[in-house]
VEXDOLUM-426382 format. One record per residue: residue number from 1; residue in one letter; x, y, z of N, C-alpha, C, CB in turn. Coordinates in steps of 0.001 Angstrom, whole numbers, plus 500000, padded with zeros to 6 digits. Atoms other than C-alpha are relative to their C-alpha. Glycine has a CB too. Example, Ala and Ser with C-alpha at 12.3 -4.5 7.8 and 13.67 -1.06 7.14 Angstrom:
! VEXDOLUM-426382
- pos	code	n_u	n_v	n_w	ca_u	ca_v	ca_w	c_u	c_v	c_w	cb_u	cb_v	cb_w
- 1	A	500890	498810	500000	512300	495500	507800	500900	501200	500000	499008	500027	501246
- 2	S	499180	498810	499940	513670	498940	507140	499230	501090	500730	500414	500462	498585
***
This chain:
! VEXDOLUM-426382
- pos	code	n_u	n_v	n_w	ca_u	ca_v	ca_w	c_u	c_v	c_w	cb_u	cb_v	cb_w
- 1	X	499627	498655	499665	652298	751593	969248	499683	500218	501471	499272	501027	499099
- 2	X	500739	499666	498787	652311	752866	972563	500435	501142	500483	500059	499058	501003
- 3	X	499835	498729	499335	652771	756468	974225	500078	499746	501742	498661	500997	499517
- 4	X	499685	500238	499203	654012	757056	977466	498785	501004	500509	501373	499979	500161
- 5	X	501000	499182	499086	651323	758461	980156	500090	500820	499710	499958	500143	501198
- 6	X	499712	498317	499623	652659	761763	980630	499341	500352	498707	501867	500694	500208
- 7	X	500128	499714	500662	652088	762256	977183	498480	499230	498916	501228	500074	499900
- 8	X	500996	500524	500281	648593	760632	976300	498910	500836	500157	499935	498981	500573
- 9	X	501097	498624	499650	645198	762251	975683	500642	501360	499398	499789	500300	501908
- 10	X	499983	498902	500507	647026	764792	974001	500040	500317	497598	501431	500440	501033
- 11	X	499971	500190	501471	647047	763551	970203	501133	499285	499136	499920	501236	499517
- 12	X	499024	500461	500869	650046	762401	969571	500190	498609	499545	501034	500326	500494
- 13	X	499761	501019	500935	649572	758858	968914	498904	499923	498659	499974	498680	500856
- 14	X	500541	499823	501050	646895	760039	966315	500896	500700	498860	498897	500630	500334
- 15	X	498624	499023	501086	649754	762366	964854	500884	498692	499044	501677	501055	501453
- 16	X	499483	501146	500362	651597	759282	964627	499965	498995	498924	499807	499561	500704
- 17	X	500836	500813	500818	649250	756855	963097	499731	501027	498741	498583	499468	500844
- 18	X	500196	499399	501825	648686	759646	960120	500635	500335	499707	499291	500869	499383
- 19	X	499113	499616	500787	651811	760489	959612	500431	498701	499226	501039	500718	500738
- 20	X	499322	501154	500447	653170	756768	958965	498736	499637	498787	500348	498733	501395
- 21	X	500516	500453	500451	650255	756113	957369	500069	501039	498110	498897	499768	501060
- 22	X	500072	498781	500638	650446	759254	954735	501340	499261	499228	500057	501623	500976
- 23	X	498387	500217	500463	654620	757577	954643	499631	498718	499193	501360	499711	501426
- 24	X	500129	501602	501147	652902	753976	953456	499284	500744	498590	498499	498315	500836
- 25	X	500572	498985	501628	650584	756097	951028	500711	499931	499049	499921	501605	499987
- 26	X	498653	499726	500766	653304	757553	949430	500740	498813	499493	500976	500729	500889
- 27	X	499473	501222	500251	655273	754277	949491	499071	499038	498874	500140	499345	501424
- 28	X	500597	500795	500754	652232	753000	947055	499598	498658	500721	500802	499846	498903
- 29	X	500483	501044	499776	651117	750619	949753	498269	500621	500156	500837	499253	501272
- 30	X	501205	499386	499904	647565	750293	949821	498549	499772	500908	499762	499916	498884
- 31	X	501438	500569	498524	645645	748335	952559	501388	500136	501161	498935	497436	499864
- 32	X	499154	499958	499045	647135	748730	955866	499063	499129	501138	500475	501578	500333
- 33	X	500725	501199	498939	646147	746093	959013	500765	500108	501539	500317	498138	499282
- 34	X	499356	500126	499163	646383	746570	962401	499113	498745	501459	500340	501588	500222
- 35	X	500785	501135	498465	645724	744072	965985	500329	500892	500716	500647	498251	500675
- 36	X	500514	498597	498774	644692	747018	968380	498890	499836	500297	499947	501590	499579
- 37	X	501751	499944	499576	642261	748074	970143	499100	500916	499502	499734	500266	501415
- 38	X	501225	500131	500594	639228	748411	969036	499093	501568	500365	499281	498504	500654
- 39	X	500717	498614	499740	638065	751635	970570	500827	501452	499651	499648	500024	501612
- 40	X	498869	499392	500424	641349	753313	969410	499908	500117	498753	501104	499439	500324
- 41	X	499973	499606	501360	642012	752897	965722	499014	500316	499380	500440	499262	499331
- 42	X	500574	499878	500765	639158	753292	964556	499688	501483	499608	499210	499260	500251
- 43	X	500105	498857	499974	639268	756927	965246	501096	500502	498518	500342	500452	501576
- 44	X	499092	498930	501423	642203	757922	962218	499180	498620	499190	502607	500246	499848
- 45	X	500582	500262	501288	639381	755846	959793	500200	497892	500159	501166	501087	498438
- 46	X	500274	501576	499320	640542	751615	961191	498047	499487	499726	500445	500200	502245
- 47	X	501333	500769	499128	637219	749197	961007	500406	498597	499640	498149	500395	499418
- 48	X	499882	501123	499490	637210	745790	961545	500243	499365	498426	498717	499526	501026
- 49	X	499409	501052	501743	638882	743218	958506	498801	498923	499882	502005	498727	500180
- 50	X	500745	501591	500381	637021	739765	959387	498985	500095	499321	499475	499113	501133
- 51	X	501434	499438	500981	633987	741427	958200	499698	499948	498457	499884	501464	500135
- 52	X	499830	499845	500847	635335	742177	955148	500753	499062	499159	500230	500884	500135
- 53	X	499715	501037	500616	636431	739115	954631	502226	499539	499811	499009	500428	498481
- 54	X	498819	500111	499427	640288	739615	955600	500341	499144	501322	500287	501197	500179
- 55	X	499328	500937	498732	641464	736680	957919	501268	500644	500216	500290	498268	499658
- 56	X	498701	500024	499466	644021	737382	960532	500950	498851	499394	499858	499852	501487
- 57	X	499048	501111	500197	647446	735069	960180	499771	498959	500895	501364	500401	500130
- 58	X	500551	501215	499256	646253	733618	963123	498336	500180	501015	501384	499608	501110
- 59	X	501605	499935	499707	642841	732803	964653	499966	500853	501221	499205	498439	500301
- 60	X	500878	498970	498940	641533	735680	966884	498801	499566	500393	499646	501358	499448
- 61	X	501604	500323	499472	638762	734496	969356	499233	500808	499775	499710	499827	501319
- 62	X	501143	499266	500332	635477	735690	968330	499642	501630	501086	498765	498744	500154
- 63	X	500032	499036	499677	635269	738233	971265	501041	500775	499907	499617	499935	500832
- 64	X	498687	499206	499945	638468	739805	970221	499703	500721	498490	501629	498915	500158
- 65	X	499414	500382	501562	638002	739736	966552	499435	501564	499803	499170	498356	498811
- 66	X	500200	498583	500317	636871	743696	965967	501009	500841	500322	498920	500500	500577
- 67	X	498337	499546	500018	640940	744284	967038	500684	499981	498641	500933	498958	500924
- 68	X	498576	500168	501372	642159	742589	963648	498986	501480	498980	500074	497447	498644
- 69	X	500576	498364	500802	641554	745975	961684	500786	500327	498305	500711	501690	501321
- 70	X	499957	499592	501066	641861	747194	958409	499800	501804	499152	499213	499110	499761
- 71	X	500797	498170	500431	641894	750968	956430	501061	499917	498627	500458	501988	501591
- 72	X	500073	499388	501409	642321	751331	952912	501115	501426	499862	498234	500499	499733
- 73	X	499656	498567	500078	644693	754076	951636	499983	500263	498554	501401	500381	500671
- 74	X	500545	499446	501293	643786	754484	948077	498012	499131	500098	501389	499256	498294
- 75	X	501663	500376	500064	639613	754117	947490	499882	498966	499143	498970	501172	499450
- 76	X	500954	501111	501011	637918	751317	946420	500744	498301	499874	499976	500796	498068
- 77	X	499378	501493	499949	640689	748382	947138	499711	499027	500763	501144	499964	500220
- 78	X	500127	501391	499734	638667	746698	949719	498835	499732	499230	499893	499593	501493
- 79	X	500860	500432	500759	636705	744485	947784	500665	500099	498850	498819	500573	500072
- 80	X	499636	500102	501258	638835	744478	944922	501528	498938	500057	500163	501648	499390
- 81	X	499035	501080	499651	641730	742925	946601	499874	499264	501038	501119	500394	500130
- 82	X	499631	501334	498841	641899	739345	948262	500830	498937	499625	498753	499176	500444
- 83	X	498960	501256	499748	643995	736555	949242	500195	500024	501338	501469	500055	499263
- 84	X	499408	500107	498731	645617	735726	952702	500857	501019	500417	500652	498899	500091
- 85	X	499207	499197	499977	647054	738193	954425	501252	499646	500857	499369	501028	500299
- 86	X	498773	500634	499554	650530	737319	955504	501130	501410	500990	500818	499292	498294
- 87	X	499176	499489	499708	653000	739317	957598	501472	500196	500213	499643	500035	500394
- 88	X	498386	500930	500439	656682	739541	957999	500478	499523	500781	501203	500588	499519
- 89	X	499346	501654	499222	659005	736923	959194	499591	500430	501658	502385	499644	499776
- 90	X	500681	500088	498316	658924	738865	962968	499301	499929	500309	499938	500550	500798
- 91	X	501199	499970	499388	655925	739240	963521	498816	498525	499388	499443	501664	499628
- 92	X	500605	501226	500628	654345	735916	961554	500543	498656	501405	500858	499735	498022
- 93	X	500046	501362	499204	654436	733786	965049	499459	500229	501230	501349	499322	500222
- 94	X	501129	500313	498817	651947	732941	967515	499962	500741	500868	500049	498879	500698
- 95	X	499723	499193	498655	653516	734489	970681	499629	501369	499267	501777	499890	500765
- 96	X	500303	498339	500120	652564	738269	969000	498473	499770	499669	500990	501019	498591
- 97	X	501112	500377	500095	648916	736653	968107	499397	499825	501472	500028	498893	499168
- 98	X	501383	500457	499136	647472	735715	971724	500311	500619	501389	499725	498130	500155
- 99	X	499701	499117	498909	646935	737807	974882	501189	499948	500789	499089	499912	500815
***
């Protein structure tokens, strides 16, 4: 996601992030994962996956790794669901994995 200057600092990519997120809700999805930064998402509820035992698709260097992110949208699914987490075909290749 990204907002243009002019319009930053004023909320709207938090508007953003809870509206889509409210649209996966609804949709019955129920973990959501993002590679951001780290001082950003965590504000609409984001904290860190590796922790929790969610591997990226691809390896994030250790000082990066509090980007691959994670937030729950029904209670109680992390820790109830694992496996690999996979993404789709565009975005499942390297060049969108490394600085």
């Amino acid at each position: 996601m990204a907002i243009l200057p002019d319009f930053q600092s004023k909320g709207v990519g938090t508007q953003l992030i809870k509206e889509g997120l409210n649209l996966l809700k609804d949709s019955g999805v129920e973990l959501v994962f993002v590679l951001g930064h780290p001082g950003y998402y965590p504000r609409t509820g984001f904290t860190p996956a590796g922790v929790l035992g969610y591997q990226a698709p691809y390896h994030i260097p250790e000082e990066h790794a509090d980007a691959w992110m994670v937030k729950e949208l029904c209670s109680g699914v992390i820790g109830r669901i694992k496996g690999a987490v996979q993404c789709s075909d565009i975005l499942n290749q390297p060049e969108h994995w490394r600085e």
